[in-house]
N, C-alpha and C positions, 0 to 999 in steps of 0.2 A: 750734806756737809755744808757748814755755814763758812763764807771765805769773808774774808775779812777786805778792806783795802789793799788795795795792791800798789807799789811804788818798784820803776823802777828807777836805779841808779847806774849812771854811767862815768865810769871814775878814769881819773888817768894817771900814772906812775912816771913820772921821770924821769928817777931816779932810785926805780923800787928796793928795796930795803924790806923784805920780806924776813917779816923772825913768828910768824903763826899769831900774831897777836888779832888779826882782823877775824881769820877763823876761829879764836876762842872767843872773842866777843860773839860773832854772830852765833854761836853756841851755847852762850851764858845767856843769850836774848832768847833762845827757843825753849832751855829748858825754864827760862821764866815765863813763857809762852806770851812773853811779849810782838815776836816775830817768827814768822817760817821763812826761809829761804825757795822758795818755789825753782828758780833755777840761777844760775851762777857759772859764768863764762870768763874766764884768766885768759890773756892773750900775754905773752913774754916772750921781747926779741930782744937776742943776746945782740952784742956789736957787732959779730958775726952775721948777722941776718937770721940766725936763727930760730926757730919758732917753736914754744913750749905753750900747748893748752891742758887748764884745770876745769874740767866740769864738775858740777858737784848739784845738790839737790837735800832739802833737809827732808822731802817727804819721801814715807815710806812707799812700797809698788802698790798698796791699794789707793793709797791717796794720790799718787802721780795717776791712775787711770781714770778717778773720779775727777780729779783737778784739770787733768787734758780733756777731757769728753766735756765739761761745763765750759771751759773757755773755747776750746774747738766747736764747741757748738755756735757760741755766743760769734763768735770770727766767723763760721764758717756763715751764719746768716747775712752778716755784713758782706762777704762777700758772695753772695747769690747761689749760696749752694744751701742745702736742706740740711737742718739741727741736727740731724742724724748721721750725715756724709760728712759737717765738720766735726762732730764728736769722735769719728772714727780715726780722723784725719788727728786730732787734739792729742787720742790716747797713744796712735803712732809715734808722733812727735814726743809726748810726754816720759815714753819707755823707753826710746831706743836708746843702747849703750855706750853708743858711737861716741869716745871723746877728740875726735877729729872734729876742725870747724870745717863748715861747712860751705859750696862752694858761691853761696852769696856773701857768707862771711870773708870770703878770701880778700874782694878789694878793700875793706877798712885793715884789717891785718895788713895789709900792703903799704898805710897810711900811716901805722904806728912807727916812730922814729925805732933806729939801731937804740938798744942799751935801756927801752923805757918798756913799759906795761898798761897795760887797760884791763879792765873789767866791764861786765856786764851783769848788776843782780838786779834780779826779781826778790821783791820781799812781798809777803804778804805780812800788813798788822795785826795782828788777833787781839792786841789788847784795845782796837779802835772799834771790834764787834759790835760791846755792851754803847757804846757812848752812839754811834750809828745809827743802834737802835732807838735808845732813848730820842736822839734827835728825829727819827722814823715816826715814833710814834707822839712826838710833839707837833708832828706837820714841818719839820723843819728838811732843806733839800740842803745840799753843799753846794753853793755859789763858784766858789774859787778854791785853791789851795795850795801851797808855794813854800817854801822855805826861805826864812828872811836874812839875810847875811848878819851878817854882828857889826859891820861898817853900817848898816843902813839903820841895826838899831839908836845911834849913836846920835841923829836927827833926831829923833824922841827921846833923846835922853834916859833911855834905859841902860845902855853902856856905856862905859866911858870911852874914849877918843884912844886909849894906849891899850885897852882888854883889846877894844873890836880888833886893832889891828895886829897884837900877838894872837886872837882866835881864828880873823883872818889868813896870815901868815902861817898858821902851824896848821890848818885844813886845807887854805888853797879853795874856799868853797865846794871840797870833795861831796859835802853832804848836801 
């Protein structure tokens, strides 16, 4: 399996305003096979205190066991255990059904205000594959890589001064 860039995103709601429009986007991007969703974590506290989690995941169970066992491998070296003992560890992680968070997740959930929301996505790029390669095979390495606000484009004169700050303002640098 060829895995693409991986990015994650760690977003924060406010004032969440949930109408499905995030999960049809991130769906309109997979079936253009622009993006996969590798794993996907919703945390939402009502005013109440109370706590709603969404797990979710775009890969199907052959790909969640081939996906956990490459990067459980890849982890489990880094930390000092054999390819094999974190691949096992990868695919566990990878399957289990469990939409409870978990109990190192509890103190950021502790941290999220009354009435607001977070997420946590793992994307993988697939449309960054082909270009990867081509850069692979010119000898080329990735240096750096970052997302640039639209305020910052505004210094180089690529955006205007009133876009950056309505693109600003209507993302909140979500992305």
């Amino acid at each position: 399996m060829t895995i693409g860039p991986v990015q994650l995103l760690v977003l924060g709601f406010d004032h969440p305003n949930f109408q499905g429009r995030i999960r049809a986007e991130l769906e309109r991007l997979r079936d253009d096979d622009m993006i996969r969703v590798i794993d996907f974590l919703a945390v939402h506290k009502d005013v109440g205190g109370e706590v709603s989690v969404l797990k979710e995941s775009q890969l199907d169970e052959a790909e969640r066991i081939e996906f956990g066992a490459v990067v459980g491998a890849l982890v489990g070296i880094g930390a000092g255990l054999t390819a094999e003992e974190g691949a096992e560890i990868g695919i566990e992680v990878m399957t289990e059904e469990d939409d409870s968070v978990d109990d190192l997740s509890w103190d950021a959930v502790a941290e999220i205000p009354e009435g607001s929301a977070a997420a946590l996505v793992l994307l993988e790029h697939r449309w960054a594959i082909p270009l990867r390669e081509a850069l692979a095979d010119a000898g080329g390495v990735r240096l750096a890589s970052e997302f640039v606000s639209p305020l910052d484009l505004v210094e180089v004169g690529l955006v205007a001064a009133q876009e950056a700050e309505a693109l600003a303002a209507r993302s909140q640098d979500a992305i």
